[in-house]
N, C-alpha and C positions, 0 to 999 in steps of 0.2 A: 562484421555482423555482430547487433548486439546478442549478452549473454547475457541473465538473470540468474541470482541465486537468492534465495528468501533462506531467512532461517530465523531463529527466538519462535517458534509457535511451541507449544505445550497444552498442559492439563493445568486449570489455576481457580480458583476457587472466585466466584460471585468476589468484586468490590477490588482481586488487585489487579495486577500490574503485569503488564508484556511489554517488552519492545520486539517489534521485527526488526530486521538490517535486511536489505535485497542491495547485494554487493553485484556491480556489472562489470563484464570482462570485456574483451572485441574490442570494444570504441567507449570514448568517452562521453558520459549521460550528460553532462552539464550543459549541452544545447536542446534538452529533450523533455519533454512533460513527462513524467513521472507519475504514474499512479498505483495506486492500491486499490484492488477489487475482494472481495469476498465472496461465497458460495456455502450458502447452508444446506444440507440434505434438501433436493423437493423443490430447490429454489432457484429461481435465476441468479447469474454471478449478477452481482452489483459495482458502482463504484464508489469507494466511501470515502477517499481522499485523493489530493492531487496535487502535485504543485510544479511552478512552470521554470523558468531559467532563475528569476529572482525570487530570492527566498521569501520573498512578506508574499508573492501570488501562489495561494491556495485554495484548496475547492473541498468544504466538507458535505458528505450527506446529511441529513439532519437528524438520524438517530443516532449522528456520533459525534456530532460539535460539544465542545467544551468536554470531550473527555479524551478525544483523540488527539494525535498531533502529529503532522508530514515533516519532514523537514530532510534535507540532503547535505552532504559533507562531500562538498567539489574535488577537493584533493582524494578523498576514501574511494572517489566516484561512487559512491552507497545512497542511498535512500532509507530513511528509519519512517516507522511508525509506530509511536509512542502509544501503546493503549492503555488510559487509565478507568477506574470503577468498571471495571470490568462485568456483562449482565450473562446471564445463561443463552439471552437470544444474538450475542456475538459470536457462540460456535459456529465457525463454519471455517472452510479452508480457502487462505487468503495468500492474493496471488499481487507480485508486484508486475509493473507493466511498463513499457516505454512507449511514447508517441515521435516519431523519428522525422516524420513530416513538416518539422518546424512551424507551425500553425501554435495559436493560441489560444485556443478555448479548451480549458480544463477539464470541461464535462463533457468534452465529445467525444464518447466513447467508442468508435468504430474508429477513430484516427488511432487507438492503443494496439501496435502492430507487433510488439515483442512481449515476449511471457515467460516467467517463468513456471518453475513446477508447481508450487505452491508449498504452505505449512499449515498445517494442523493448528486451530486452534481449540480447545475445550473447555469451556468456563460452568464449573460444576454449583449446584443452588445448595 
């Protein structure tokens, strides 16, 4: 059974920089979509990135292309998500995910059947 663990969320000031890492234990990710979802107060979770077996297929939402960035380390079995210029409407707590069903559409989001706990993020103005 897969396990998630997220971690890198914090407190960070409008304009920098986080990475998460969502390190998996059980089984190995590298046949599994991979995503990252977030949850703001009040809000539905979302999904803001994703990427599939090969590293160039990836899924951004659009209020976070060209500042975010997916990407997995096979050997780490990890998944990161690089977040750069960091806005105040980023805080929210941000969850990695696995889709285990071998299926290939990035953005279908009911196929994301593994979760972790989530991290904190907080991007102050």
């Amino acid at each position: 059974q897969v396990q998630l663990v997220e971690s890198g969320g914090g407190l960070v000031q409008a304009g920098d920089s986080l990475r998460l890492s969502c390190a998996g234990s059980g089984e190995m990710l590298n046949f599994y979509r991979m995503g990252w979802f977030r949850q703001a107060p009040g809000k539905e979770r979302e999904l803001i990135a994703a990427i599939g077996r090969t590293l160039s297929n990836t899924y951004y939402e659009d209020s976070v292309k060209g500042r975010y960035t997916i990407y997995r380390d096979h050997a780490k079995n990890t998944v990161y998500l690089q977040m750069n210029s960091l806005k105040p409407e980023d805080t929210a707590v941000y969850y990695c995910a696995a889709a285990t069903d071998y299926g290939t559409d990035l953005a279908q989001r009911s196929a994301y059947n593994y979760w972790g706990q989530g991290t904190q993020v907080i991007v102050s103005s």
